[in-house]
N, CA, C and O atoms as a GROMACS GRO file, in nm:
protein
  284
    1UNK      N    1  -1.022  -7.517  -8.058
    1UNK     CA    2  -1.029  -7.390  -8.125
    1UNK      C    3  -0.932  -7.294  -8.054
    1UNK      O    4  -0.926  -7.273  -7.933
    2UNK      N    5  -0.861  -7.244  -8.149
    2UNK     CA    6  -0.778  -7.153  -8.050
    2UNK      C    7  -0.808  -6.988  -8.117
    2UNK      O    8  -0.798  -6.976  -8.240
    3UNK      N    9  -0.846  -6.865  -8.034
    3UNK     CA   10  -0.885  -6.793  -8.084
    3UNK      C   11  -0.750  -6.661  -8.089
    3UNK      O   12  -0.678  -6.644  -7.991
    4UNK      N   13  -0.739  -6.606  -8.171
    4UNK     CA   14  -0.626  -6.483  -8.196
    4UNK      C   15  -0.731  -6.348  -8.156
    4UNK      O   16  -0.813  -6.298  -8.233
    5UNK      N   17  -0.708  -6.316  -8.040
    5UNK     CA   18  -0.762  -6.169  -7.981
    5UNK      C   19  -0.720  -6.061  -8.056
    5UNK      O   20  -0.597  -6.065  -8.056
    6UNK      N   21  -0.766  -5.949  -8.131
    6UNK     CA   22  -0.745  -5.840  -8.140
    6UNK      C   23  -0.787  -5.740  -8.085
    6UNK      O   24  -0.906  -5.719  -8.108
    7UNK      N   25  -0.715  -5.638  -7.993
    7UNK     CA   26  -0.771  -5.562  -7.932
    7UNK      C   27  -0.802  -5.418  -7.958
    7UNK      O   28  -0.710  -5.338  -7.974
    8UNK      N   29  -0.918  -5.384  -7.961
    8UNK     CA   30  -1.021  -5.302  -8.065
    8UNK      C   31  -0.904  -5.161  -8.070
    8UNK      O   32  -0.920  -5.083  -8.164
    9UNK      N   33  -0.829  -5.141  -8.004
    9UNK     CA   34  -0.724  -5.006  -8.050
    9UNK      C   35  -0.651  -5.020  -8.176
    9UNK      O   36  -0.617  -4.920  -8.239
   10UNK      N   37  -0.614  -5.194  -8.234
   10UNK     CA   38  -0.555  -5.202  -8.343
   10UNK      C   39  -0.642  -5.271  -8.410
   10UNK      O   40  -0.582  -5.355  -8.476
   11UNK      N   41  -0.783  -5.278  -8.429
   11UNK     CA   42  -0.854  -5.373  -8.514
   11UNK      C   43  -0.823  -5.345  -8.668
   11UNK      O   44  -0.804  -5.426  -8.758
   12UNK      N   45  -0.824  -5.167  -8.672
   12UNK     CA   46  -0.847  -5.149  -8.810
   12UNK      C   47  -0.696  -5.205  -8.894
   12UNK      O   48  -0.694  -5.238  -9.013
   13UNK      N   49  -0.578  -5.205  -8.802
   13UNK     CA   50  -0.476  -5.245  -8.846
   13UNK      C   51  -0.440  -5.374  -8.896
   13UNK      O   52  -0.402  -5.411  -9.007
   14UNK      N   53  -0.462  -5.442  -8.774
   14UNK     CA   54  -0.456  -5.613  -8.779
   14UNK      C   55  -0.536  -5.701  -8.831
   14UNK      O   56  -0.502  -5.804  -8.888
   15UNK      N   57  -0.690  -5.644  -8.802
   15UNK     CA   58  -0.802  -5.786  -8.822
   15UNK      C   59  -0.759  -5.872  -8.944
   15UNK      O   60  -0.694  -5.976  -8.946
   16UNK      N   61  -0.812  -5.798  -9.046
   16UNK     CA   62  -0.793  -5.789  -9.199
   16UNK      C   63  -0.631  -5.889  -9.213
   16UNK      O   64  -0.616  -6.007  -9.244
   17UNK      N   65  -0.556  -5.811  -9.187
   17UNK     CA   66  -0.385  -5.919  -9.167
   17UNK      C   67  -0.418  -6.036  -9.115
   17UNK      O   68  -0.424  -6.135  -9.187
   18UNK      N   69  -0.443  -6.041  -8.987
   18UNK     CA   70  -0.477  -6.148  -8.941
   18UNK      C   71  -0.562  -6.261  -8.960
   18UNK      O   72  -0.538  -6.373  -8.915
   19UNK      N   73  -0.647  -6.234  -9.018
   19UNK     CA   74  -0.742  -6.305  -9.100
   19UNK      C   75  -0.692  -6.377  -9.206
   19UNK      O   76  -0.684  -6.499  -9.222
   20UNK      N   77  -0.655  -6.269  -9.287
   20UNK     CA   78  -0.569  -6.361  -9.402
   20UNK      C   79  -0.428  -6.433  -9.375
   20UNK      O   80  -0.369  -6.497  -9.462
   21UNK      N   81  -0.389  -6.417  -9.268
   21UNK     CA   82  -0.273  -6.505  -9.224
   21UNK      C   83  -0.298  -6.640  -9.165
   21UNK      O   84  -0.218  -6.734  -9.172
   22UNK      N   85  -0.444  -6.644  -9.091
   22UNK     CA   86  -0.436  -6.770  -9.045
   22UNK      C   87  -0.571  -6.819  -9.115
   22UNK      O   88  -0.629  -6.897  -9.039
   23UNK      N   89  -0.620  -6.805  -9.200
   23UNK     CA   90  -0.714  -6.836  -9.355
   23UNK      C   91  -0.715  -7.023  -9.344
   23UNK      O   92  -0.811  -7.096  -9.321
   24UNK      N   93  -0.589  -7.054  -9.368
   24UNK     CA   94  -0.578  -7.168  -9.402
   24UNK      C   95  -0.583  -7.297  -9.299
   24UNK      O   96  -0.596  -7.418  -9.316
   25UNK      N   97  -0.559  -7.178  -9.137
   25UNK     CA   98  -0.582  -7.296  -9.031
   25UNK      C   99  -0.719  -7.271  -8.980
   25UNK      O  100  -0.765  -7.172  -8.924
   26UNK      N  101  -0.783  -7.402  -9.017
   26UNK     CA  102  -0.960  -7.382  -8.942
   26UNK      C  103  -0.947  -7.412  -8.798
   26UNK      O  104  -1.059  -7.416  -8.748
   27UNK      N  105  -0.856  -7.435  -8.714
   27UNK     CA  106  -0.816  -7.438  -8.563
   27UNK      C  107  -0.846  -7.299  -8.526
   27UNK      O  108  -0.936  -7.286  -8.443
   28UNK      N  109  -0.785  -7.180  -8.574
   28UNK     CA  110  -0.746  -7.031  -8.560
   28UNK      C  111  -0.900  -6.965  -8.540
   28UNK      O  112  -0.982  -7.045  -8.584
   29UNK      N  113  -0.943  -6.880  -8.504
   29UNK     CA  114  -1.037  -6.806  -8.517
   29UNK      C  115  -0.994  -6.683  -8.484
   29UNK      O  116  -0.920  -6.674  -8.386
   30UNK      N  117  -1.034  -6.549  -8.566
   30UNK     CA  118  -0.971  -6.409  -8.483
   30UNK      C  119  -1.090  -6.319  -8.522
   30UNK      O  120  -1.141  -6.288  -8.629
   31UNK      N  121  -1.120  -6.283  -8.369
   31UNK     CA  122  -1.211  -6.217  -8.284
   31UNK      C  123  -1.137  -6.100  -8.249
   31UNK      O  124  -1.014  -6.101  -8.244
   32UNK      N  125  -1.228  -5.965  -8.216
   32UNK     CA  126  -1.198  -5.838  -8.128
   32UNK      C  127  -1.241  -5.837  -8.033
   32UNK      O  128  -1.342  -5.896  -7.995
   33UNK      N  129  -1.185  -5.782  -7.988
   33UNK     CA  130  -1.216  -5.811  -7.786
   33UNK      C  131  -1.269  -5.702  -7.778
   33UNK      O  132  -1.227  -5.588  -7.800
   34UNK      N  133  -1.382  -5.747  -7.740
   34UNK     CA  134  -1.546  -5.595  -7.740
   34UNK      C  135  -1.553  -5.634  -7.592
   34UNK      O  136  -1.670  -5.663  -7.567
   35UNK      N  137  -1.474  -5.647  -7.484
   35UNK     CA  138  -1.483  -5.631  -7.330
   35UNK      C  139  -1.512  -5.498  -7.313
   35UNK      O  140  -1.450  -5.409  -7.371
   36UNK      N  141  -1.609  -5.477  -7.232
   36UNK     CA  142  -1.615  -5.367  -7.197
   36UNK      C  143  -1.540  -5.308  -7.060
   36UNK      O  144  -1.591  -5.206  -7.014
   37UNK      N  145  -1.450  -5.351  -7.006
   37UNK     CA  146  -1.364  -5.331  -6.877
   37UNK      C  147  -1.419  -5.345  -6.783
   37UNK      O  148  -1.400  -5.241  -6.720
   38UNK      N  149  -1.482  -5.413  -6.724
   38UNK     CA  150  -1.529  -5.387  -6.605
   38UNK      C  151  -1.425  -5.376  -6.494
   38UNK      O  152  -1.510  -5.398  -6.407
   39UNK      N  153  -1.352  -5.366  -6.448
   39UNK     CA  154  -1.226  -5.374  -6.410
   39UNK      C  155  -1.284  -5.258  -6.337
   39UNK      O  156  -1.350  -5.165  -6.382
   40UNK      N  157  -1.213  -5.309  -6.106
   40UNK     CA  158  -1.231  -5.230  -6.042
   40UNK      C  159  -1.126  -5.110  -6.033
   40UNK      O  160  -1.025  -5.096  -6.103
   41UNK      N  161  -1.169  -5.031  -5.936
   41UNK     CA  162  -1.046  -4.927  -5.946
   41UNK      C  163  -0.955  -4.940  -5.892
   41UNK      O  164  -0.898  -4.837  -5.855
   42UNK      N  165  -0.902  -5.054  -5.864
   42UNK     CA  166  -0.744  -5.099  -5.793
   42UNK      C  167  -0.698  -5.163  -5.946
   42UNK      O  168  -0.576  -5.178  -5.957
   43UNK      N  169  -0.772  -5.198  -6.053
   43UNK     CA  170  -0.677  -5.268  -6.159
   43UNK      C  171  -0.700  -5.377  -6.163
   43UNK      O  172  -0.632  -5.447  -6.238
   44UNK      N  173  -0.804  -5.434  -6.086
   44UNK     CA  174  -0.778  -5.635  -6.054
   44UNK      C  175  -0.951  -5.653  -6.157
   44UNK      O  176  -1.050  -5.582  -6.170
   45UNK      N  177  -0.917  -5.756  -6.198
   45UNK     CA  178  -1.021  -5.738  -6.318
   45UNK      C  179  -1.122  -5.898  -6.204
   45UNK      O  180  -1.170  -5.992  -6.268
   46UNK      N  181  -1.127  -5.896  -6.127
   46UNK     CA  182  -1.199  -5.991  -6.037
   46UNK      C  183  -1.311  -5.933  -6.021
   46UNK      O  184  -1.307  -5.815  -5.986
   47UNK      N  185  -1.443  -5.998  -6.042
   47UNK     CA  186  -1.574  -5.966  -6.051
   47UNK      C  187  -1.586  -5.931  -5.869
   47UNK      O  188  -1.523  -5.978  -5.775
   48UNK      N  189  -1.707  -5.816  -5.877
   48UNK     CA  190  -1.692  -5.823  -5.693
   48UNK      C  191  -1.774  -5.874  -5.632
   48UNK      O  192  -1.774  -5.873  -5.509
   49UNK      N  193  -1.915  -5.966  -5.743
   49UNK     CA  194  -1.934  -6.053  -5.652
   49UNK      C  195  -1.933  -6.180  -5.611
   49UNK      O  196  -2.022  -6.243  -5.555
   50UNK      N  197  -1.787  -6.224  -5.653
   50UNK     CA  198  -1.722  -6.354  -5.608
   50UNK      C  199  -1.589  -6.316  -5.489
   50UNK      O  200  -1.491  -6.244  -5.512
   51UNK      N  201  -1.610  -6.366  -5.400
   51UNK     CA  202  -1.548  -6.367  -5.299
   51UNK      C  203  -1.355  -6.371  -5.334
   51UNK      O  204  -1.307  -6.413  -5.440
   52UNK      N  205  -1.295  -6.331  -5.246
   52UNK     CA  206  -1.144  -6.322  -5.301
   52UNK      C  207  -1.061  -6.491  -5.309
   52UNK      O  208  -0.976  -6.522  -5.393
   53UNK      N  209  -1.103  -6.560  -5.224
   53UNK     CA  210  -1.073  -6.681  -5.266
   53UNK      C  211  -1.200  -6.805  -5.274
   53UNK      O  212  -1.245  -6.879  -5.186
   54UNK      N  213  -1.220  -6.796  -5.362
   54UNK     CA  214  -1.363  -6.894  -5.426
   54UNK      C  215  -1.290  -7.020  -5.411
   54UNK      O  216  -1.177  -7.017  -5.460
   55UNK      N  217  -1.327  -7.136  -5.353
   55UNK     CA  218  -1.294  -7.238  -5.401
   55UNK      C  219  -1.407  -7.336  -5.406
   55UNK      O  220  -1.489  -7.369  -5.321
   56UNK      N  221  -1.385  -7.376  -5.545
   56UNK     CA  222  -1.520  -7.455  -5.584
   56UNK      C  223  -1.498  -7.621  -5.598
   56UNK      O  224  -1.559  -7.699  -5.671
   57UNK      N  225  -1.393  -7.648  -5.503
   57UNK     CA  226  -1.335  -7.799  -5.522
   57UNK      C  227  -1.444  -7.865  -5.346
   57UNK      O  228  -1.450  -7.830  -5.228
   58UNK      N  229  -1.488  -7.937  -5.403
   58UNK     CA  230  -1.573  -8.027  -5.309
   58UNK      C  231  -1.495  -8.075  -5.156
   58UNK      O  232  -1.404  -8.157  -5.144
   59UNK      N  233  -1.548  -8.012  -5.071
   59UNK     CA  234  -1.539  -8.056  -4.918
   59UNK      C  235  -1.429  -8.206  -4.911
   59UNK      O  236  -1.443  -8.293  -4.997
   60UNK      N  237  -1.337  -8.220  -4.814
   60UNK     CA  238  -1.316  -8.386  -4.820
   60UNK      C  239  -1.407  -8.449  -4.724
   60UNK      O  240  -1.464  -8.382  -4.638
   61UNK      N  241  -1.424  -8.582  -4.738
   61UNK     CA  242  -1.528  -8.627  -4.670
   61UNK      C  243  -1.487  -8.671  -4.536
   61UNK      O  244  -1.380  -8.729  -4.521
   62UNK      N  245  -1.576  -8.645  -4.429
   62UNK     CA  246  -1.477  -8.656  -4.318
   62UNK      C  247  -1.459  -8.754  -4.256
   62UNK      O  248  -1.538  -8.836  -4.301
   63UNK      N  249  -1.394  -8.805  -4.167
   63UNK     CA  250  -1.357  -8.870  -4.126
   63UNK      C  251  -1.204  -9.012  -4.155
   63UNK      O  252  -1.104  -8.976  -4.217
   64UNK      N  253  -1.211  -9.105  -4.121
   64UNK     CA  254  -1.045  -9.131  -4.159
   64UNK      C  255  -1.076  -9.301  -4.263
   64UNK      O  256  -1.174  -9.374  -4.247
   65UNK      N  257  -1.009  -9.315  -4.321
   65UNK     CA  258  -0.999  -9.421  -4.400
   65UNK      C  259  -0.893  -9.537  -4.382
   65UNK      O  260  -0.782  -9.503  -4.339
   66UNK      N  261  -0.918  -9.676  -4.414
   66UNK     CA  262  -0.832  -9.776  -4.338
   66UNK      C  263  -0.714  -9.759  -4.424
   66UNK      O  264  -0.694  -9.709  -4.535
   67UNK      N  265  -0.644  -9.816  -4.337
   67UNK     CA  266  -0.476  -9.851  -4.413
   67UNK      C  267  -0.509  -9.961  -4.522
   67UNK      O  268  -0.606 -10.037  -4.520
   68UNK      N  269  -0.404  -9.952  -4.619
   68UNK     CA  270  -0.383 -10.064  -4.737
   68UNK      C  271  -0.251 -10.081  -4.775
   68UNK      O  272  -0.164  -9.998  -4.801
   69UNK      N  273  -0.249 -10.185  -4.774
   69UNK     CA  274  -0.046 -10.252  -4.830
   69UNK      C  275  -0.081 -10.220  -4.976
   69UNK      O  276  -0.174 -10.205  -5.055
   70UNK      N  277   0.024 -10.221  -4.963
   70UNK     CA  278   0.110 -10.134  -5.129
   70UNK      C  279   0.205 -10.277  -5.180
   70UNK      O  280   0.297 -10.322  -5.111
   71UNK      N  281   0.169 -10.324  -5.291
   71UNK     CA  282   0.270 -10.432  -5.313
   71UNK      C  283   0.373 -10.419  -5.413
   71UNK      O  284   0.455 -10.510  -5.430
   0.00000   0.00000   0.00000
């Protein structure tokens, strides 16, 4: 699904256009972006309570693994 954002300053302009332009592809969907900003006051739209570098990729496991020939 791929969705076409309209953003609610031009809804009354576009939706309606937009709608009937991509009518015929059922892939398309077009939505208004009803975000309400949460966006801090530096501009960075990063939630504040996730840490500045989250990484959610699993630990490596420790220790060392044997050699293997490559043929």
């Amino acid at each position: 699904m791929i969705y076409c954002v309209v953003p609610p300053e031009l809804a009354d302009d576009l939706f309606d256009r937009m709608v009937d332009y991509y009518k015929d592809n059922p892939n398309v969907k077009v939505i208004i972006d009803r975000r309400d900003g949460l966006k801090s006051p530096s501009g960075s739209t990063e939630s504040p309570k996730s840490p500045k570098s989250a990484n959610r990729r699993r630990s490596r496991i420790p220790g060392t693994f044997p050699e293997i020939e490559a043929h």
